[in-house]
Biopython code that builds the backbone (N, CA, C, O; Angstrom):
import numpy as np
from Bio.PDB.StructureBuilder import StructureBuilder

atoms = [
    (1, "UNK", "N", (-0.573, -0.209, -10.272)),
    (1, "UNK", "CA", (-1.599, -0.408, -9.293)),
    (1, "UNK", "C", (-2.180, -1.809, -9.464)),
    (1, "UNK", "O", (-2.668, -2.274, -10.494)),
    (2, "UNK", "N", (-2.042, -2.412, -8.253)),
    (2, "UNK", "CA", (-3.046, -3.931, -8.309)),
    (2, "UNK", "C", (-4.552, -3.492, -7.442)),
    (2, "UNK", "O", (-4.493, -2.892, -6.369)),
    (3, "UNK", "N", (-5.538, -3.788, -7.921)),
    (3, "UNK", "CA", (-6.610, -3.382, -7.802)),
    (3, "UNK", "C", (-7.229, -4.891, -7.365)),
    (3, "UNK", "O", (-6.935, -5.763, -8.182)),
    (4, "UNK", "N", (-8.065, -5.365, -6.176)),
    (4, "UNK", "CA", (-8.755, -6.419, -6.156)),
    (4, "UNK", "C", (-10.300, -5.608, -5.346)),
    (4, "UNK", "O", (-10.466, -4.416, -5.091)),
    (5, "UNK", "N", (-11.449, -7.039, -5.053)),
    (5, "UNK", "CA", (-12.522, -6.568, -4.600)),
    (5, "UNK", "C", (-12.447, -5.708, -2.898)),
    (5, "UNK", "O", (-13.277, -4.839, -2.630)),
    (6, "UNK", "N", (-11.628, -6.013, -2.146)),
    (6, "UNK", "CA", (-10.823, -5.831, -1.045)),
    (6, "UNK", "C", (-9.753, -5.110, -0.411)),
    (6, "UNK", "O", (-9.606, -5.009, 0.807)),
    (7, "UNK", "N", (-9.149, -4.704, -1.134)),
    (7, "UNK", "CA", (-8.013, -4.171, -1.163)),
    (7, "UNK", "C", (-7.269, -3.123, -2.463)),
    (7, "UNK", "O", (-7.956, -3.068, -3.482)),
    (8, "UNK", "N", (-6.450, -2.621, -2.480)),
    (8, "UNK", "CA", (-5.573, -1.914, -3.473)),
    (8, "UNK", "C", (-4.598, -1.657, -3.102)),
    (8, "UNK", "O", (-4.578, -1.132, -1.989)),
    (9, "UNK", "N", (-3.141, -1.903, -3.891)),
    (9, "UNK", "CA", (-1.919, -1.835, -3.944)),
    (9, "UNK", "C", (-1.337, -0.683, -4.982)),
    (9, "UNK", "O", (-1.146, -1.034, -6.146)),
    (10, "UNK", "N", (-1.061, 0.625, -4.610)),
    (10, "UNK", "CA", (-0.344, 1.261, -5.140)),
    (10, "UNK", "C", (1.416, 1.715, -5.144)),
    (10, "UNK", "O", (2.173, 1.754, -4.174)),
    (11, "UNK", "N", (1.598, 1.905, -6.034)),
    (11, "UNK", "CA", (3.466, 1.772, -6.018)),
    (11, "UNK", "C", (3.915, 2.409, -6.690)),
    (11, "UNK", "O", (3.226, 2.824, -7.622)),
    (12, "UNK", "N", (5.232, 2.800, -6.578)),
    (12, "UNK", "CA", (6.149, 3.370, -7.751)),
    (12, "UNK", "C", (7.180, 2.694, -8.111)),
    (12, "UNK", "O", (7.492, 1.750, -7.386)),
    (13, "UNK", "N", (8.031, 2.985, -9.367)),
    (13, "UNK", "CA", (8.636, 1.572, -9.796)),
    (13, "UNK", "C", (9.828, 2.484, -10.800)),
    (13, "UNK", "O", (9.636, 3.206, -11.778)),
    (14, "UNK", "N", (10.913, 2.155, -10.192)),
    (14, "UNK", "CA", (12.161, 3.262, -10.595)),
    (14, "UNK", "C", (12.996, 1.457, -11.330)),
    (14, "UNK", "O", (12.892, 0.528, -10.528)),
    (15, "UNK", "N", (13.599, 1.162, -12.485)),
    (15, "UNK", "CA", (14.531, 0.030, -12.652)),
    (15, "UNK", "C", (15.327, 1.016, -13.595)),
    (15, "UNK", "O", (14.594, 1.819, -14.172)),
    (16, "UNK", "N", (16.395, 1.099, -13.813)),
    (16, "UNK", "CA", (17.697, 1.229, -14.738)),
    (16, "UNK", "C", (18.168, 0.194, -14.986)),
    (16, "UNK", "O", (18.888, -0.357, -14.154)),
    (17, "UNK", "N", (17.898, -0.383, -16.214)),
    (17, "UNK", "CA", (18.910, -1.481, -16.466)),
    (17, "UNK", "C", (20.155, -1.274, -16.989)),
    (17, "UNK", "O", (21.004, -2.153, -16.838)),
    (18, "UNK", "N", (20.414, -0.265, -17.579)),
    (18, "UNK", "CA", (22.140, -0.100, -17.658)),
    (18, "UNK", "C", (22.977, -0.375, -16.619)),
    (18, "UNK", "O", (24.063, -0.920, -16.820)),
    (19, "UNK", "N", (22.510, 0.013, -15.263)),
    (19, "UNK", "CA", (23.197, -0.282, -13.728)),
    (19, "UNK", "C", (22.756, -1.279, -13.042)),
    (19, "UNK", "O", (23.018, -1.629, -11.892)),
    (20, "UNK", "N", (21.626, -1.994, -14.323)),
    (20, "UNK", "CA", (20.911, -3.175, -13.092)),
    (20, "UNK", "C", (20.546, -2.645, -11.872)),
    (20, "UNK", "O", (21.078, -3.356, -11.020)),
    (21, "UNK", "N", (19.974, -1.849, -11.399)),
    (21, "UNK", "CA", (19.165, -1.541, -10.284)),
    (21, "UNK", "C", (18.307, -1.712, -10.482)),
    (21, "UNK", "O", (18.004, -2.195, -11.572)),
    (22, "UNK", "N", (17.041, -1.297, -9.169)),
    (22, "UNK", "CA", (15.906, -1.418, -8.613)),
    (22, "UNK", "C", (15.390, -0.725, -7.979)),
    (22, "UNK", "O", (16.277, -0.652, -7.130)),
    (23, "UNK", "N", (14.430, 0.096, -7.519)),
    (23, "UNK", "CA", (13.529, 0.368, -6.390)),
    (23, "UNK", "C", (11.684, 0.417, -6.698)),
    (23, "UNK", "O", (10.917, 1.141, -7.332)),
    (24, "UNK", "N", (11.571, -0.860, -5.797)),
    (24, "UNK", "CA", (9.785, -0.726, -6.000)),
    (24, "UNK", "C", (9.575, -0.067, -4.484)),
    (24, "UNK", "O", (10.265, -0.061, -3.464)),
    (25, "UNK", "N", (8.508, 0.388, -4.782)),
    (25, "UNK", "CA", (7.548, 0.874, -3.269)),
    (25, "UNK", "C", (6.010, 0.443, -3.567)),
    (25, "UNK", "O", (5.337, 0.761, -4.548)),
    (26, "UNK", "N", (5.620, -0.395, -2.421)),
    (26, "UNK", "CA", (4.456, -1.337, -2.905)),
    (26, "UNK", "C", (3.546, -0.852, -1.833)),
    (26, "UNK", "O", (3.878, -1.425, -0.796)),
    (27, "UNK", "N", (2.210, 0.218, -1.553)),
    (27, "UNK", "CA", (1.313, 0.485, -0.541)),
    (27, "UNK", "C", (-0.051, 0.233, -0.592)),
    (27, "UNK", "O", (-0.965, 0.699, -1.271)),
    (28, "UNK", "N", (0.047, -1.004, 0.687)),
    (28, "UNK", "CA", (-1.832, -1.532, 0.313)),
    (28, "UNK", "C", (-2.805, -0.609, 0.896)),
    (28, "UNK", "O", (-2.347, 0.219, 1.683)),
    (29, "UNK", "N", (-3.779, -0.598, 0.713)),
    (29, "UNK", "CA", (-4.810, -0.279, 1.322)),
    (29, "UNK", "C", (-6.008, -0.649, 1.514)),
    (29, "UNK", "O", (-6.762, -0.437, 0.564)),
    (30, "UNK", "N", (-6.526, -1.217, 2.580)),
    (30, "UNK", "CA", (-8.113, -1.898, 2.747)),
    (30, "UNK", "C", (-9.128, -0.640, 1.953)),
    (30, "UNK", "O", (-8.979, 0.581, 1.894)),
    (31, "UNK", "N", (-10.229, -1.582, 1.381)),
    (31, "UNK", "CA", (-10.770, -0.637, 0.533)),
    (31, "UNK", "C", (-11.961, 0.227, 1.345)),
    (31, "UNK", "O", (-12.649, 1.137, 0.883)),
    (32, "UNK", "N", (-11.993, -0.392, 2.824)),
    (32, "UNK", "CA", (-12.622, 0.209, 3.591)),
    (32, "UNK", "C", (-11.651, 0.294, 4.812)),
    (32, "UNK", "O", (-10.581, -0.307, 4.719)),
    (33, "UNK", "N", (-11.925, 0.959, 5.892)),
    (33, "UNK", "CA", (-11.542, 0.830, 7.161)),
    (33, "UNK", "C", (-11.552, 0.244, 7.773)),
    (33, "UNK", "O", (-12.655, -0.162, 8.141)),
    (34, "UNK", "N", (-9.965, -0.454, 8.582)),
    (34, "UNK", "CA", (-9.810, -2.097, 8.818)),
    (34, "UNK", "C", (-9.151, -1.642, 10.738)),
    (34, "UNK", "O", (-8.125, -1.051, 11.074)),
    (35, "UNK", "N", (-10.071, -2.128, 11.439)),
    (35, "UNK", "CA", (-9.631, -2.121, 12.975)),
    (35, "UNK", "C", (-7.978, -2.760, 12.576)),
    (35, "UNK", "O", (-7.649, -3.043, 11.424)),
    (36, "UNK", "N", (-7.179, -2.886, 13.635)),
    (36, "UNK", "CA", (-5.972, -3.584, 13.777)),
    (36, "UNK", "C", (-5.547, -3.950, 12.368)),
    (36, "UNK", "O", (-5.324, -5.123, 12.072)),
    (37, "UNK", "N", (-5.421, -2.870, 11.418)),
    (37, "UNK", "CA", (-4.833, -3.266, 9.789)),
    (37, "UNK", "C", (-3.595, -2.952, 10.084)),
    (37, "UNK", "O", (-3.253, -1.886, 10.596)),
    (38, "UNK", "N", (-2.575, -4.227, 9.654)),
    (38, "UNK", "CA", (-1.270, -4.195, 9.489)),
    (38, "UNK", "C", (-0.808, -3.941, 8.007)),
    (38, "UNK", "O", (0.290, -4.397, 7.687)),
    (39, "UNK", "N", (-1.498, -3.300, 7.139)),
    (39, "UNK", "CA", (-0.923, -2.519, 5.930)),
    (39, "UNK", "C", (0.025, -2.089, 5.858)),
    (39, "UNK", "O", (0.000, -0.863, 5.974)),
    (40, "UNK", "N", (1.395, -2.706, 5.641)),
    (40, "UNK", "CA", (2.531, -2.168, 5.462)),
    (40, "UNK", "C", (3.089, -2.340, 4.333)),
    (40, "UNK", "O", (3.265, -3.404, 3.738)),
    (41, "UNK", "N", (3.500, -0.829, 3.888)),
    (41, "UNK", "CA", (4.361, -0.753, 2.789)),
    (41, "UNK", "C", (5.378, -1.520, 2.726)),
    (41, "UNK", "O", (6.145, -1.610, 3.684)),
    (42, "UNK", "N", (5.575, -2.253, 1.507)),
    (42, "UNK", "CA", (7.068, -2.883, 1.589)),
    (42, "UNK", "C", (8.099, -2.558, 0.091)),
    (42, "UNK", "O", (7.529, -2.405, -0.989)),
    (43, "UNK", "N", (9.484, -2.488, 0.183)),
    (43, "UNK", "CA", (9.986, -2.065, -0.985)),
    (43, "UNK", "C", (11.081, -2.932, -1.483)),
    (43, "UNK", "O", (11.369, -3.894, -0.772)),
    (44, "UNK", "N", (11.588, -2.795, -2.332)),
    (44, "UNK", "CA", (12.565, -3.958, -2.756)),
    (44, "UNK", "C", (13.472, -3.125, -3.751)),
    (44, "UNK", "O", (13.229, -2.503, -4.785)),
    (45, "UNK", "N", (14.246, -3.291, -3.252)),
    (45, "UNK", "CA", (15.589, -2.542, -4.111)),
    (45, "UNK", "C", (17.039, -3.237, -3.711)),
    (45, "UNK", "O", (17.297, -4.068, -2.840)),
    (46, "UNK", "N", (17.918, -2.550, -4.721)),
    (46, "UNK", "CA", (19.099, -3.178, -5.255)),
    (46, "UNK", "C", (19.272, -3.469, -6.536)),
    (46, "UNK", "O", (18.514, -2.987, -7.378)),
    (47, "UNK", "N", (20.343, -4.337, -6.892)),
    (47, "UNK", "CA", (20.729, -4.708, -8.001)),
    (47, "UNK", "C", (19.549, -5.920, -8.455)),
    (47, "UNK", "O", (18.761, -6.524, -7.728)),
    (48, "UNK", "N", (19.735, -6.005, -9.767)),
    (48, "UNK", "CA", (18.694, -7.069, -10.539)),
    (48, "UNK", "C", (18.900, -8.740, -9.534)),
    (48, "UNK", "O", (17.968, -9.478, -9.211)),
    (49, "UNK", "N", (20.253, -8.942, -9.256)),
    (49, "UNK", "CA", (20.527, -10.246, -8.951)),
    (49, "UNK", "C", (20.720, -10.609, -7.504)),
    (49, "UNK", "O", (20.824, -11.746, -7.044)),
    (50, "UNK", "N", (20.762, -9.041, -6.622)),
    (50, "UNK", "CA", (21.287, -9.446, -5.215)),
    (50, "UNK", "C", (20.005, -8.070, -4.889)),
    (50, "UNK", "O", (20.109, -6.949, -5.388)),
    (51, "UNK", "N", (18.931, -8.474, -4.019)),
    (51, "UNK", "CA", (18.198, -7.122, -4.228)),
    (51, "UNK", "C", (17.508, -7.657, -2.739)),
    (51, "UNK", "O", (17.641, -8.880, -2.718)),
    (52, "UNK", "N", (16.825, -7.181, -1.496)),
    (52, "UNK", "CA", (16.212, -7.064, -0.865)),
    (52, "UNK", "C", (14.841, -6.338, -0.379)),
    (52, "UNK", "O", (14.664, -5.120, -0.405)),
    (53, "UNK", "N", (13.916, -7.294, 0.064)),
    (53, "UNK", "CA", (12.482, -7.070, -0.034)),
    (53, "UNK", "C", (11.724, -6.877, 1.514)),
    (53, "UNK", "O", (10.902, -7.624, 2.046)),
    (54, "UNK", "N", (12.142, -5.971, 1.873)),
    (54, "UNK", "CA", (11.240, -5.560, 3.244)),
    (54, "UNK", "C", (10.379, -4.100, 3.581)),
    (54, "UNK", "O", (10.139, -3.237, 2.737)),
    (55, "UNK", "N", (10.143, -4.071, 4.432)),
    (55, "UNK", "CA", (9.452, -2.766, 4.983)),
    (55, "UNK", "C", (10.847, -1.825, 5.692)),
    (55, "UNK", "O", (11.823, -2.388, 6.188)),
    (56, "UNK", "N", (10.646, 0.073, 5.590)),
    (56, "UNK", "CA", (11.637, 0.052, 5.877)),
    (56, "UNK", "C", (11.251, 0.572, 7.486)),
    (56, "UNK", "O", (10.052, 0.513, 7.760)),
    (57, "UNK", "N", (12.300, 1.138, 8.701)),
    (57, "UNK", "CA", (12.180, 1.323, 9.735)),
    (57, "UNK", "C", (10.837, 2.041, 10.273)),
    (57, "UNK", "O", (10.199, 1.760, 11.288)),
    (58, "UNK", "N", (10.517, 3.305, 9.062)),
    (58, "UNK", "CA", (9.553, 4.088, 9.400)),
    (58, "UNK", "C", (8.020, 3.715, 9.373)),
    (58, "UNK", "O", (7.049, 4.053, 10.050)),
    (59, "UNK", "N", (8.218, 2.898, 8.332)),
    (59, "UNK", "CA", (6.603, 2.146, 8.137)),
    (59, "UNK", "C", (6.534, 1.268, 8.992)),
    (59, "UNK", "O", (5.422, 0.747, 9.080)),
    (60, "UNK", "N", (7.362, 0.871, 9.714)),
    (60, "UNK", "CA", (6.793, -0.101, 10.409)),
    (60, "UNK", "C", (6.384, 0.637, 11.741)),
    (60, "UNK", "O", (5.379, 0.258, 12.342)),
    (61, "UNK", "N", (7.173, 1.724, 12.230)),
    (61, "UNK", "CA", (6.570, 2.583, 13.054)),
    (61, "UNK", "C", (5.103, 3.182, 12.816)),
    (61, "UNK", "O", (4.085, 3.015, 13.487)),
    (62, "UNK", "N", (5.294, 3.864, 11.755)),
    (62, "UNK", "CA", (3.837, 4.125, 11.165)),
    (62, "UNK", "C", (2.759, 3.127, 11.565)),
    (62, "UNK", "O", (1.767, 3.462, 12.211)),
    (63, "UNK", "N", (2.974, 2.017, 11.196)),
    (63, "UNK", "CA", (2.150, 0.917, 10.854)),
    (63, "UNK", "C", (1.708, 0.835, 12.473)),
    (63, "UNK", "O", (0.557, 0.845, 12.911)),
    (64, "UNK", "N", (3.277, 0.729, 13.419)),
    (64, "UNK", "CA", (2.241, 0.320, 15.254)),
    (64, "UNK", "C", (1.402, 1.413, 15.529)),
    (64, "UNK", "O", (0.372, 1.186, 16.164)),
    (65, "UNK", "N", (1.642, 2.489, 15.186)),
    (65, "UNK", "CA", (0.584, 4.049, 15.406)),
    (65, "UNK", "C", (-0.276, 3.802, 15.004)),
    (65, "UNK", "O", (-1.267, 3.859, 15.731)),
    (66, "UNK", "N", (-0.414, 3.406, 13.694)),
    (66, "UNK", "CA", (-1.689, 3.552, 13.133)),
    (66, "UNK", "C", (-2.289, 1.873, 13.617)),
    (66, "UNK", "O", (-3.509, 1.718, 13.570)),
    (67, "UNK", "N", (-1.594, 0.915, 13.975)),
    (67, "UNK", "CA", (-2.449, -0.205, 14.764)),
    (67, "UNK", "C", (-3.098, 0.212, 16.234)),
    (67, "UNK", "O", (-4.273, 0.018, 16.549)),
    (68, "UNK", "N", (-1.943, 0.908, 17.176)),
    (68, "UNK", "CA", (-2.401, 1.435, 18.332)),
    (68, "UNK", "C", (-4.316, 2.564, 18.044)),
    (68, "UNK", "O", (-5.377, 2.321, 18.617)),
    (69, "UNK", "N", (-4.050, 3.662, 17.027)),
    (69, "UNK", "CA", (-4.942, 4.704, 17.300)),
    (69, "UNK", "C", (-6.113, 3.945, 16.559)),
    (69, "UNK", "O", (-7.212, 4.459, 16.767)),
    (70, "UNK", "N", (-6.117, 2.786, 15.702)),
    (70, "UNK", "CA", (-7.386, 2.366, 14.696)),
    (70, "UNK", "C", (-8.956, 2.227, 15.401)),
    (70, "UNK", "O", (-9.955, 2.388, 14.700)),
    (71, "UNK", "N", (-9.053, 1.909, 16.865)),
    (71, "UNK", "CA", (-9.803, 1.795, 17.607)),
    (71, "UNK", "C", (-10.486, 3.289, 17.751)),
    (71, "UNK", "O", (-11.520, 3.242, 18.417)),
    (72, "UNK", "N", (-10.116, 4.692, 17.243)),
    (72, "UNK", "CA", (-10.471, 5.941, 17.413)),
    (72, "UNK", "C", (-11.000, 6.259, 15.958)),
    (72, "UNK", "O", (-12.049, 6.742, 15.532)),
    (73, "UNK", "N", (-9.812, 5.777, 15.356)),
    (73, "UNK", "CA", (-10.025, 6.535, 13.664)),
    (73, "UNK", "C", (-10.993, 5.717, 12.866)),
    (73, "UNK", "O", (-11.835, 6.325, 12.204)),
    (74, "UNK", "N", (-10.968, 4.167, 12.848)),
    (74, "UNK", "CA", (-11.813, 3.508, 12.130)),
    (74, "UNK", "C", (-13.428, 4.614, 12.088)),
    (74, "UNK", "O", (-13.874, 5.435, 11.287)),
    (75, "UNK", "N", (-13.840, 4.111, 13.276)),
    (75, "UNK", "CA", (-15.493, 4.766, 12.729)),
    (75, "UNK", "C", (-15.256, 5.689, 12.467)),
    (75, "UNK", "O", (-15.923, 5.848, 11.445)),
    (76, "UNK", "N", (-14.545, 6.872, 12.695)),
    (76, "UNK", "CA", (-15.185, 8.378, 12.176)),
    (76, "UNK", "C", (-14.795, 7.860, 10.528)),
    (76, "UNK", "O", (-15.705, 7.816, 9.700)),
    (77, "UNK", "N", (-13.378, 7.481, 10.146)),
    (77, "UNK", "CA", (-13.600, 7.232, 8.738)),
    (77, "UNK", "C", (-14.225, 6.172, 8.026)),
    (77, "UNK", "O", (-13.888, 5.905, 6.872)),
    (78, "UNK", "N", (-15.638, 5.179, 8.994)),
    (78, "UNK", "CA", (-15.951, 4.702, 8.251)),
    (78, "UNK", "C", (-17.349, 5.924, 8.122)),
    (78, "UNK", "O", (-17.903, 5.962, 7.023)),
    (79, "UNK", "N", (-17.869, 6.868, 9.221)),
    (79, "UNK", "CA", (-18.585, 7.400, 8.753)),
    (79, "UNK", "C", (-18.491, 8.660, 7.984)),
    (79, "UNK", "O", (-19.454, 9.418, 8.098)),
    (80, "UNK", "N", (-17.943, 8.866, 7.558)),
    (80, "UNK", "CA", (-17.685, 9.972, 7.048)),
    (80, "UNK", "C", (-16.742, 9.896, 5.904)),
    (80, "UNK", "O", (-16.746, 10.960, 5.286)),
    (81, "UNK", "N", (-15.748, 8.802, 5.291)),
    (81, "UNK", "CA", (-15.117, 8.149, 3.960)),
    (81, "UNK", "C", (-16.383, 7.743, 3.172)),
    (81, "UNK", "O", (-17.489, 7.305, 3.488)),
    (82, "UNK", "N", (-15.784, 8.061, 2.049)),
    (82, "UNK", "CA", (-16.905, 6.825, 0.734)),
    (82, "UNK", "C", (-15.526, 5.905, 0.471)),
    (82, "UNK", "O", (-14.319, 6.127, 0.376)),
    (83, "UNK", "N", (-16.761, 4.291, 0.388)),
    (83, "UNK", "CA", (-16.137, 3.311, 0.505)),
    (83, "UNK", "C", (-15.402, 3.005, -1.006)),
    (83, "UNK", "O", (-16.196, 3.091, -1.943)),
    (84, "UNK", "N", (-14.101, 2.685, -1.349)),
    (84, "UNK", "CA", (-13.911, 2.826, -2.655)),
    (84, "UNK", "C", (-14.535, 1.460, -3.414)),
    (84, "UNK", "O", (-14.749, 0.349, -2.931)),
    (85, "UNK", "N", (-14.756, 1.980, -4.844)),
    (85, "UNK", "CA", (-15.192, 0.803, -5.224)),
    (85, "UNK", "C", (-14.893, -0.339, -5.724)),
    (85, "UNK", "O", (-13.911, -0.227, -6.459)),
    (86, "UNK", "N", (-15.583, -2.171, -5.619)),
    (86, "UNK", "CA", (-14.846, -3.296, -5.715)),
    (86, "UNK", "C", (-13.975, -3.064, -7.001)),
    (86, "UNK", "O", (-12.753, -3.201, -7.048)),
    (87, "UNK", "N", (-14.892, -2.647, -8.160)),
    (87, "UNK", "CA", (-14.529, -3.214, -9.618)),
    (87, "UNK", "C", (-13.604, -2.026, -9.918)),
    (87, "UNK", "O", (-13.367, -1.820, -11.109)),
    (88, "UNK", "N", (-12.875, -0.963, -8.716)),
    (88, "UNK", "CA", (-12.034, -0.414, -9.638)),
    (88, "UNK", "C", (-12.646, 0.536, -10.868)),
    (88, "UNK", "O", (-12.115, 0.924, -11.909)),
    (89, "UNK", "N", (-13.712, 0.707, -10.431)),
    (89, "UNK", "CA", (-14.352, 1.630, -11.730)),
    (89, "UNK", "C", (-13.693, 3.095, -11.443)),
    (89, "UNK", "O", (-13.244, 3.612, -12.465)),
    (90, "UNK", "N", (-13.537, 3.921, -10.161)),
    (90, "UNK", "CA", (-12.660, 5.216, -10.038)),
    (90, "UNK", "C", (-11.724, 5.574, -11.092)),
    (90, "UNK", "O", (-11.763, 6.491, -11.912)),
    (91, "UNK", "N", (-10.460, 4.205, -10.795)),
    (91, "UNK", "CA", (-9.134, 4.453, -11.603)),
    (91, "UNK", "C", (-9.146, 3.817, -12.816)),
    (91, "UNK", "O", (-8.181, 3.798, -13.581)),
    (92, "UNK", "N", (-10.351, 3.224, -13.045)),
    (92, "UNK", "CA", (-10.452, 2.597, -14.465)),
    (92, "UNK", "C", (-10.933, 3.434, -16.053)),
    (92, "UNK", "O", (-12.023, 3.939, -15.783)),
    (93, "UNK", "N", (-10.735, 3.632, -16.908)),
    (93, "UNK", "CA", (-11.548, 4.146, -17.929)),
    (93, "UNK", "C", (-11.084, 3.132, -18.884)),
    (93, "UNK", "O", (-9.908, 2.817, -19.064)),
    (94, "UNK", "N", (-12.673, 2.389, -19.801)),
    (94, "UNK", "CA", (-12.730, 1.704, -20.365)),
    (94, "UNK", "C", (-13.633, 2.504, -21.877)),
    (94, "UNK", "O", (-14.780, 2.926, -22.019)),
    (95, "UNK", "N", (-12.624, 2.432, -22.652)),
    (95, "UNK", "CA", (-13.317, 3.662, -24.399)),
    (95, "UNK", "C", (-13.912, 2.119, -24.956)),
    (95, "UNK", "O", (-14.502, 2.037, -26.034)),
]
sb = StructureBuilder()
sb.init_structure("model")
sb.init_model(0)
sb.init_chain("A")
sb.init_seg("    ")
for serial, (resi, resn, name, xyz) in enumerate(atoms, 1):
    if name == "N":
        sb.init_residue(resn, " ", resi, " ")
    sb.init_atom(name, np.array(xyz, "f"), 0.0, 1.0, " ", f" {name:<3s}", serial, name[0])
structure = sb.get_structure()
């Protein structure tokens, strides 16, 4: 997870290096509710040396839906979401 004041990036992260493969899955999210947010997942897989880094067909569908309906959904989830917080204190524990 990349965590900033703005945003958060969560992912999963599969590498075998015996076969030299790859697969990341990288998903942002505004830390509040963003009119016209183009948040798209993007993933990168393949081999260690020949590997490709895009979004795949479905997210990007996802992504025009959820650009088209944001004008409906924003306010109800800004009233009714708690806004997550800057410093990451949720997913953080500090002993």
């Amino acid at each position: 997870m990349i965590d900033t004041t703005r945003m958060r990036v969560t992912g999963t992260t599969a590498i075998d290096l015996a076969k030299q493969r790859l697969h990341l899955r990288l998903q942002p999210q505004a830390k509040t509710a963003q009119f016209l947010s183009l948040a798209t997942p993007v993933e990168v897989k393949g081999s260690l040396s020949d590997y490709a880094i895009g979004p795949t067909a479905g997210d990007v569908l996802e992504t025009v839906v959820r650009l088209a309906t944001s004008v409906v959904w924003v306010p109800i989830k800004r009233w009714f979401s708690s806004k997550l917080p800057e410093d990451g204190s949720d997913v953080c524990v500090f002993d």
